[in-house]
VMD Tcl script that builds the backbone (N, CA, C; Angstrom):
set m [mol new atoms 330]
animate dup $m
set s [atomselect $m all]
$s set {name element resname resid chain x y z} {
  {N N UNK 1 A 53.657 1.727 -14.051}
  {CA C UNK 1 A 53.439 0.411 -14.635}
  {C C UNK 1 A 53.130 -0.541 -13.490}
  {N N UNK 2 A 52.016 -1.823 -13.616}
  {CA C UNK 2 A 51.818 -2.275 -12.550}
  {C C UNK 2 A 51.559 -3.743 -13.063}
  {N N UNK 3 A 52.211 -4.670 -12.197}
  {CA C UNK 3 A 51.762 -6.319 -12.905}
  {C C UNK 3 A 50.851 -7.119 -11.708}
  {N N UNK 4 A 50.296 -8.070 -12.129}
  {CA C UNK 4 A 49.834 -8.712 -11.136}
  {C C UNK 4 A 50.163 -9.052 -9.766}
  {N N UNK 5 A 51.379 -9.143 -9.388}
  {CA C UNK 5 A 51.595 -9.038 -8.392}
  {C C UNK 5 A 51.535 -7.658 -7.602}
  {N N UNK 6 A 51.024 -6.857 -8.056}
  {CA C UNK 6 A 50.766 -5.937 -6.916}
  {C C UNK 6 A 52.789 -4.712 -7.099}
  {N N UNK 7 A 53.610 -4.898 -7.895}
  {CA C UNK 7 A 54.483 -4.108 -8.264}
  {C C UNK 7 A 53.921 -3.055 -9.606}
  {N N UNK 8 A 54.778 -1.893 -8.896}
  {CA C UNK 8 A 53.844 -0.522 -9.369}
  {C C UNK 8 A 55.785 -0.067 -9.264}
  {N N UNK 9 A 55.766 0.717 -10.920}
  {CA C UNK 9 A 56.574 1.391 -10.799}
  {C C UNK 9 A 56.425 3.153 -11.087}
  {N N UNK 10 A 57.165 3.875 -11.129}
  {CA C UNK 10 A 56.337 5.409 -11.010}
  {C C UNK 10 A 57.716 5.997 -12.017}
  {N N UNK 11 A 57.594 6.011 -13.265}
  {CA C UNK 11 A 58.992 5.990 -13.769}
  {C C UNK 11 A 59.515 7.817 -13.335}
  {N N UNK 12 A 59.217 8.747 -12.741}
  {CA C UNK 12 A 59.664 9.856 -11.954}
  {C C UNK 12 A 60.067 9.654 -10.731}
  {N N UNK 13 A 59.632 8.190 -9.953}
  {CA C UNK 13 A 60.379 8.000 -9.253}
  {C C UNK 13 A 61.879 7.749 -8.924}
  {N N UNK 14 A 62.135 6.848 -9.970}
  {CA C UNK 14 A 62.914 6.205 -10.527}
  {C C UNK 14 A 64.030 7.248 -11.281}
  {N N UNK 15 A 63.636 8.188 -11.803}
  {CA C UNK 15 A 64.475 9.713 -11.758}
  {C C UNK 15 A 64.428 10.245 -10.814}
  {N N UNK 16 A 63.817 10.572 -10.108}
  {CA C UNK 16 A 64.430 11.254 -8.563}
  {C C UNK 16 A 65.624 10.566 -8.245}
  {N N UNK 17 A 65.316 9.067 -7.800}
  {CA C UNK 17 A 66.485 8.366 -7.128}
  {C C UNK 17 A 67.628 7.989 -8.059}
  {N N UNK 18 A 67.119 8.381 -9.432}
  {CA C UNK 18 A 68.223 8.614 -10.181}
  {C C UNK 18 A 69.426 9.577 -9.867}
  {N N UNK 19 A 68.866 10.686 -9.909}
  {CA C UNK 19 A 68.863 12.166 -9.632}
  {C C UNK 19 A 69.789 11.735 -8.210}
  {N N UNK 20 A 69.416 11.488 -7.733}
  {CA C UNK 20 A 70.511 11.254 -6.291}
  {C C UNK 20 A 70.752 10.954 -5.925}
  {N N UNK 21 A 71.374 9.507 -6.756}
  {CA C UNK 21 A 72.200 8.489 -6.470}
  {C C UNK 21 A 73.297 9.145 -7.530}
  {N N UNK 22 A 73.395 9.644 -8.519}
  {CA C UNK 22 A 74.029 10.541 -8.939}
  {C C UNK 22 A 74.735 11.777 -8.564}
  {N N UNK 23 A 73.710 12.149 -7.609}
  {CA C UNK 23 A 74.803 13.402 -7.182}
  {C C UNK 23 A 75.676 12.691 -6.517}
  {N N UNK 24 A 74.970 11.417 -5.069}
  {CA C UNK 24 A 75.912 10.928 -4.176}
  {C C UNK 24 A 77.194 10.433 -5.017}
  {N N UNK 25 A 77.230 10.296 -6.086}
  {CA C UNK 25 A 78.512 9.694 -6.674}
  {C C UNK 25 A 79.233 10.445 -7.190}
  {N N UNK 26 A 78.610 11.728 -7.726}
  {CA C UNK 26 A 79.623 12.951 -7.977}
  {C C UNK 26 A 80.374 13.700 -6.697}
  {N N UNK 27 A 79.549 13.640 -5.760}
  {CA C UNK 27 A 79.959 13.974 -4.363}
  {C C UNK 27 A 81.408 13.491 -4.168}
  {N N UNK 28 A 80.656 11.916 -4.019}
  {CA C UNK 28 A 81.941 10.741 -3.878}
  {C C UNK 28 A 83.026 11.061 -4.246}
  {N N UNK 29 A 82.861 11.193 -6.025}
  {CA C UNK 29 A 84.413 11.362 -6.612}
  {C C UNK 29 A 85.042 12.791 -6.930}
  {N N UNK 30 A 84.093 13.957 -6.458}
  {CA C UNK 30 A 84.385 15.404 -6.401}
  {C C UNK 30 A 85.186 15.665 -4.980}
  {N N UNK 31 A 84.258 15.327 -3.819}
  {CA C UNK 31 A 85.199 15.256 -2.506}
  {C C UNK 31 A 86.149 14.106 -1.858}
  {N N UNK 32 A 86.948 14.883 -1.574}
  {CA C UNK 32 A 88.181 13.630 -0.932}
  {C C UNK 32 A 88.515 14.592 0.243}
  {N N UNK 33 A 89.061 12.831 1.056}
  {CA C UNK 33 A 89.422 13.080 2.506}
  {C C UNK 33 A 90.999 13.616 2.315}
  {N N UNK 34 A 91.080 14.501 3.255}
  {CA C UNK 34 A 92.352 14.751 3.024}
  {C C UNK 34 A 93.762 13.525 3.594}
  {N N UNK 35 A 93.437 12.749 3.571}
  {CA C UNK 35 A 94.343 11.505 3.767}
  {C C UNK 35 A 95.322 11.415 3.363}
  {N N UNK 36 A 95.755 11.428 2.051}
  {CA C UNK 36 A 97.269 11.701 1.815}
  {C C UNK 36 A 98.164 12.766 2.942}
  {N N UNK 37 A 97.273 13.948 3.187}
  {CA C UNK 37 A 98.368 15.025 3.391}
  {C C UNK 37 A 98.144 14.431 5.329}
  {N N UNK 38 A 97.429 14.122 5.740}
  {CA C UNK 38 A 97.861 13.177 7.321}
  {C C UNK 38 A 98.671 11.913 6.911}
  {N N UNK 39 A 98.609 11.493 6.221}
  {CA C UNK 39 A 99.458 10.195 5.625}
  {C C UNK 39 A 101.126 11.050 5.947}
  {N N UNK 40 A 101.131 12.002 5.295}
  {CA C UNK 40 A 102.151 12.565 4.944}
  {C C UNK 40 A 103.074 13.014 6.553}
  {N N UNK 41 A 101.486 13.703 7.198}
  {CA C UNK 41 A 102.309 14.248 8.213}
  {C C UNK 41 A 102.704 12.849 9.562}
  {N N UNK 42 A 101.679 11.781 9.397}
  {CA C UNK 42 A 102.036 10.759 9.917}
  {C C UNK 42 A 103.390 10.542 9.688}
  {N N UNK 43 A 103.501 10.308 8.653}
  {CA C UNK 43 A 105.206 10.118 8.077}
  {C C UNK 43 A 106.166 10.515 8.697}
  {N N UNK 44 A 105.822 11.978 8.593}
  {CA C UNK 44 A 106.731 13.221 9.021}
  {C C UNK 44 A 107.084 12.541 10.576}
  {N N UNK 45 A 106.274 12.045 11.344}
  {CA C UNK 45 A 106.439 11.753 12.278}
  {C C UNK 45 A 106.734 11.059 13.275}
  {N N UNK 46 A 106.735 10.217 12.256}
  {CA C UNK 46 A 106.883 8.776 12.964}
  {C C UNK 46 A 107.787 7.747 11.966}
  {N N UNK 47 A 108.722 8.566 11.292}
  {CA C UNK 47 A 109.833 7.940 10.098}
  {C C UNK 47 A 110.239 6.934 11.093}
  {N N UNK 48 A 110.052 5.796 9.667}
  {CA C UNK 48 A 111.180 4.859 10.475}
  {C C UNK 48 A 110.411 3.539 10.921}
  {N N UNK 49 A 109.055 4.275 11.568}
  {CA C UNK 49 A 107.987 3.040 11.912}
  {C C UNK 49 A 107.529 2.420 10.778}
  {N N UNK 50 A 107.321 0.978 11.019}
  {CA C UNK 50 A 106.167 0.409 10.236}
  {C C UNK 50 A 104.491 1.036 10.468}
  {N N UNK 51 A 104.413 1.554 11.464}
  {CA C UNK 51 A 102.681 2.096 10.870}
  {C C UNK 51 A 102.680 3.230 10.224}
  {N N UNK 52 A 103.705 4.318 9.535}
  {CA C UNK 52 A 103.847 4.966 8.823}
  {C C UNK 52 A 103.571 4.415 7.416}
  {N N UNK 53 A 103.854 3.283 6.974}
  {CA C UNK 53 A 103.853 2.707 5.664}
  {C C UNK 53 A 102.058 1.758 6.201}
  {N N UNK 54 A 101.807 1.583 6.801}
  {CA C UNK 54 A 100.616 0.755 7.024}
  {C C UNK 54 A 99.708 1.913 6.958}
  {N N UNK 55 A 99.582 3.320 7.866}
  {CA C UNK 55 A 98.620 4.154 7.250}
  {C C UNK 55 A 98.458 4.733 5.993}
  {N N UNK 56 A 99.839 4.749 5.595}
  {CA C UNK 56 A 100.208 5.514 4.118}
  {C C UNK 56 A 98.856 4.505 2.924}
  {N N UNK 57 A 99.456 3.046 3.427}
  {CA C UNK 57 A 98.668 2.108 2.657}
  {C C UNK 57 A 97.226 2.179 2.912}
  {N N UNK 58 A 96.563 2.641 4.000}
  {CA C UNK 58 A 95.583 2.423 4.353}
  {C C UNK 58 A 94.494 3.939 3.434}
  {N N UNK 59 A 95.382 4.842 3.615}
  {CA C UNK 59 A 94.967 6.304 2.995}
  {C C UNK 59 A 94.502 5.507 1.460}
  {N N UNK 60 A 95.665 5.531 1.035}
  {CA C UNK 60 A 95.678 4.921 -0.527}
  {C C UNK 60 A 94.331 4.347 -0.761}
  {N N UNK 61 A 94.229 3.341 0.231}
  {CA C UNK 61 A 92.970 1.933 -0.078}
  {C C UNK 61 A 91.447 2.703 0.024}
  {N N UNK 62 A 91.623 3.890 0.681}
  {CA C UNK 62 A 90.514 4.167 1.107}
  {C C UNK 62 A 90.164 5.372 0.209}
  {N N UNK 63 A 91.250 5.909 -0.282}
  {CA C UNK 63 A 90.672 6.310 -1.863}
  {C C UNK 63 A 90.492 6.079 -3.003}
  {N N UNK 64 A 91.068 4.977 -3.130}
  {CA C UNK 64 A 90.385 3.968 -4.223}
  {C C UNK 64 A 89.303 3.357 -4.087}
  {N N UNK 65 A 88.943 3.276 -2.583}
  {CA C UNK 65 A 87.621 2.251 -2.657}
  {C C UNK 65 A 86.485 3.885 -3.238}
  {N N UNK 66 A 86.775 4.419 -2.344}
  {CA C UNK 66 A 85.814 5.895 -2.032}
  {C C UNK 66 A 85.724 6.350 -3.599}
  {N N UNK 67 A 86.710 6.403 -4.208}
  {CA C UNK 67 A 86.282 6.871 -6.108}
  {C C UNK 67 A 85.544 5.418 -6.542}
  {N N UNK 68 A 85.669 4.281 -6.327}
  {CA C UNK 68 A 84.838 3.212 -7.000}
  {C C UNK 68 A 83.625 3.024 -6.555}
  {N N UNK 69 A 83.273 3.536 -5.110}
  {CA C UNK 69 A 81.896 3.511 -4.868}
  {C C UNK 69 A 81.435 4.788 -5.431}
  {N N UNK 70 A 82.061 5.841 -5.783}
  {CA C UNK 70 A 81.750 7.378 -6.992}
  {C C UNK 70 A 80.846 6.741 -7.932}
  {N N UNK 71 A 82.256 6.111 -8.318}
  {CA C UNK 71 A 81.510 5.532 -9.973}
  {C C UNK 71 A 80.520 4.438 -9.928}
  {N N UNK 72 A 80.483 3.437 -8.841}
  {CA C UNK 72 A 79.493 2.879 -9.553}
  {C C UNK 72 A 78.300 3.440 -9.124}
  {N N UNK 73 A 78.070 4.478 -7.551}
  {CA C UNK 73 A 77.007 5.012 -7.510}
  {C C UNK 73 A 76.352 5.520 -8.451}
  {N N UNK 74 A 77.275 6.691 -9.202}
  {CA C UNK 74 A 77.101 7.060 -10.740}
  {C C UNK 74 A 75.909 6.592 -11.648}
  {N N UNK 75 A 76.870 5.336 -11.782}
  {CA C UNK 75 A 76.062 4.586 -12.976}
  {C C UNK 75 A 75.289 3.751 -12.339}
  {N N UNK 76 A 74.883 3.314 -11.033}
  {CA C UNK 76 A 73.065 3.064 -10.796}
  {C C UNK 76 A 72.281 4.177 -10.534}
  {N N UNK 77 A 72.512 5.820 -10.806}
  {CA C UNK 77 A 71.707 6.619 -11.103}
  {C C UNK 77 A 71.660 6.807 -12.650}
  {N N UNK 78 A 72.460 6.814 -13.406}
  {CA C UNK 78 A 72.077 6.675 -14.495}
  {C C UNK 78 A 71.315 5.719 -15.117}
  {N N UNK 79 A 71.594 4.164 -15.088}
  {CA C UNK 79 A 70.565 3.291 -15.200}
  {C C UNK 79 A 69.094 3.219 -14.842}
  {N N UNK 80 A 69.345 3.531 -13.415}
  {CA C UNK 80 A 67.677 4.325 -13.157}
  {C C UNK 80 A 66.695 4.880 -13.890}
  {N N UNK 81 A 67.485 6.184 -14.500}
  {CA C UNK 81 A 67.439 7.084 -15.296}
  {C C UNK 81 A 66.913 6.161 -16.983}
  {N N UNK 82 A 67.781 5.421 -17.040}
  {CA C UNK 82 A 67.407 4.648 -17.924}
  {C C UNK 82 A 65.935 3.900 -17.985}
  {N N UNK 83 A 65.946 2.872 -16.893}
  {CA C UNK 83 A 64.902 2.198 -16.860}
  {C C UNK 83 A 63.803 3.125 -16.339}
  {N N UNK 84 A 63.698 4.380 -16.270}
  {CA C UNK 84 A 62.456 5.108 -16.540}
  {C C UNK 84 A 61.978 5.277 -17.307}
  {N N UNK 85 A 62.628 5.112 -18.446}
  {CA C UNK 85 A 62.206 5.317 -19.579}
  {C C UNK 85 A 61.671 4.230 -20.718}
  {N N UNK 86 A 62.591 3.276 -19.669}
  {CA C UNK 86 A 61.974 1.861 -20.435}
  {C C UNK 86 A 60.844 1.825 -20.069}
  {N N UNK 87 A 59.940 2.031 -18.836}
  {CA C UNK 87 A 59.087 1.953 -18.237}
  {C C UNK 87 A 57.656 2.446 -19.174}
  {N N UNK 88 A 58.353 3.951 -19.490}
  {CA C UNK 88 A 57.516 4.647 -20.137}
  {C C UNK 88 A 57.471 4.268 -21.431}
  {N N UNK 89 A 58.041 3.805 -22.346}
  {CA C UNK 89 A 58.150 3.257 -23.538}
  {C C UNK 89 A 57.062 1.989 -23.745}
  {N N UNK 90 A 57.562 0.947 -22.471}
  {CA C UNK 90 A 56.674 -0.335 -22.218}
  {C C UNK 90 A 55.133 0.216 -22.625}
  {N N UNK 91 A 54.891 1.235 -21.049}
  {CA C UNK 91 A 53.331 1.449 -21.203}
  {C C UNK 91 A 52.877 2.158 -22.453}
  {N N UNK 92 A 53.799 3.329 -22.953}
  {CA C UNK 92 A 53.340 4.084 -24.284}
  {C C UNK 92 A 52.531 2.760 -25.129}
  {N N UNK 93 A 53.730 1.495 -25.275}
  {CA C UNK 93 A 53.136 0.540 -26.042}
  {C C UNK 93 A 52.229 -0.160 -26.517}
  {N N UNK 94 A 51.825 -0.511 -25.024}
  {CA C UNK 94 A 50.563 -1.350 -24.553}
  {C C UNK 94 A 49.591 -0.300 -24.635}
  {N N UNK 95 A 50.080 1.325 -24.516}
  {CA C UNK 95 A 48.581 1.786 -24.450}
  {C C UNK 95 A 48.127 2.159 -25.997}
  {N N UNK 96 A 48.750 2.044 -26.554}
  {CA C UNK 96 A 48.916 2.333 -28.224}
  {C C UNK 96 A 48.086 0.902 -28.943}
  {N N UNK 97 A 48.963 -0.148 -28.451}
  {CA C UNK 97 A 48.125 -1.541 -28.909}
  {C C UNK 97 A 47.179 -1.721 -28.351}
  {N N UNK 98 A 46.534 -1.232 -26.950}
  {CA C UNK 98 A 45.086 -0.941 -26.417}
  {C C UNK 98 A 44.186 -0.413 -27.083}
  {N N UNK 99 A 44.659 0.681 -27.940}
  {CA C UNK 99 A 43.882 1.612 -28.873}
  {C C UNK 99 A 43.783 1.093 -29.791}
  {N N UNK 100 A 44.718 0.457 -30.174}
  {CA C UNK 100 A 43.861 -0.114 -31.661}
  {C C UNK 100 A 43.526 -1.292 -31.696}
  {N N UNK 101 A 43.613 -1.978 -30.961}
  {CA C UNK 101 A 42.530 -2.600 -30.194}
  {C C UNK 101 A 41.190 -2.186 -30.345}
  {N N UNK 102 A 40.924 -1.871 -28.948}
  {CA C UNK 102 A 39.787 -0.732 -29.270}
  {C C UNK 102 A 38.973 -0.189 -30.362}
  {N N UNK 103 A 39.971 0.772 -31.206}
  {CA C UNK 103 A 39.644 0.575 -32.567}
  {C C UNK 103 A 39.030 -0.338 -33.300}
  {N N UNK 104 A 39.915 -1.324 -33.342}
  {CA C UNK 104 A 39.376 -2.355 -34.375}
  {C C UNK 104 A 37.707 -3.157 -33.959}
  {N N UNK 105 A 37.989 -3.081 -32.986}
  {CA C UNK 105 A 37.273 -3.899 -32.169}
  {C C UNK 105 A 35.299 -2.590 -32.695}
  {N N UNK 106 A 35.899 -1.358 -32.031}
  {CA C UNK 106 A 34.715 -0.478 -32.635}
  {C C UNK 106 A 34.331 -0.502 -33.490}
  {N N UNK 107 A 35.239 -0.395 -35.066}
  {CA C UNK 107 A 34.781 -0.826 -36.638}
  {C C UNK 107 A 34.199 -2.352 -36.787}
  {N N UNK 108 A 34.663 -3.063 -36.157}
  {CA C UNK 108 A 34.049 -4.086 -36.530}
  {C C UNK 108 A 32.227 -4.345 -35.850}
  {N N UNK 109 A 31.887 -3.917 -34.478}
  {CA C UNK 109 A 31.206 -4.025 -34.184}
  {C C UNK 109 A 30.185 -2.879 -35.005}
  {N N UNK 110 A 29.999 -1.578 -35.606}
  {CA C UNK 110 A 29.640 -0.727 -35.854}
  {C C UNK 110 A 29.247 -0.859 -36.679}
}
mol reanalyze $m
mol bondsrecalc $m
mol representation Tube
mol addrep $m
């Protein structure tokens, strides 16, 4: 699809980077750092300190952020996914009302 300004979209593009911005987010929320279990052995080791409870916290934060950038990576490959299709729908449209267009335009002149 392409407008006057010179923007061109390629709606298979737009599924590719669907396609793998999706995996990166299944990645995301399929693999984890093993952080808890150094959290743990930090612990083990250093009972008693305050940076035992400051890494513990820090593990935590950093797997919550790490599953929320999962998900929303996720769902801007799915949307993608989406607006490819809007894409293709748009032009189906216009090329449909082109045609009969066209059409009409032939019967009448004929």
């Amino acid at each position: 699809m392409s407008a006057g300004d010179g923007f061109q979209v390629e709606p298979e593009d737009l599924r590719k980077a669907g396609d793998n911005a999706t995996d990166i987010g299944d990645r995301l929320l399929r693999d984890r750092d093993d952080l808890a279990a150094t959290a743990k052995s930090v612990s083990g080791g250093l009972d008693g300190f305050a940076l035992t409870g400051a890494f513990s916290g820090c593990a935590q934060a950093w797997e919550d952020e790490r599953r929320s950038l999962g998900r929303e990576t996720r769902v801007a490959g799915e949307r993608l996914h989406g607006n490819a299709g809007t894409y293709e729908e748009a032009d189906d449209a216009a090329r449909a009302s082109l045609d009969a267009t066209a059409g009409a335009l032939g019967q009448a002149g004929g």
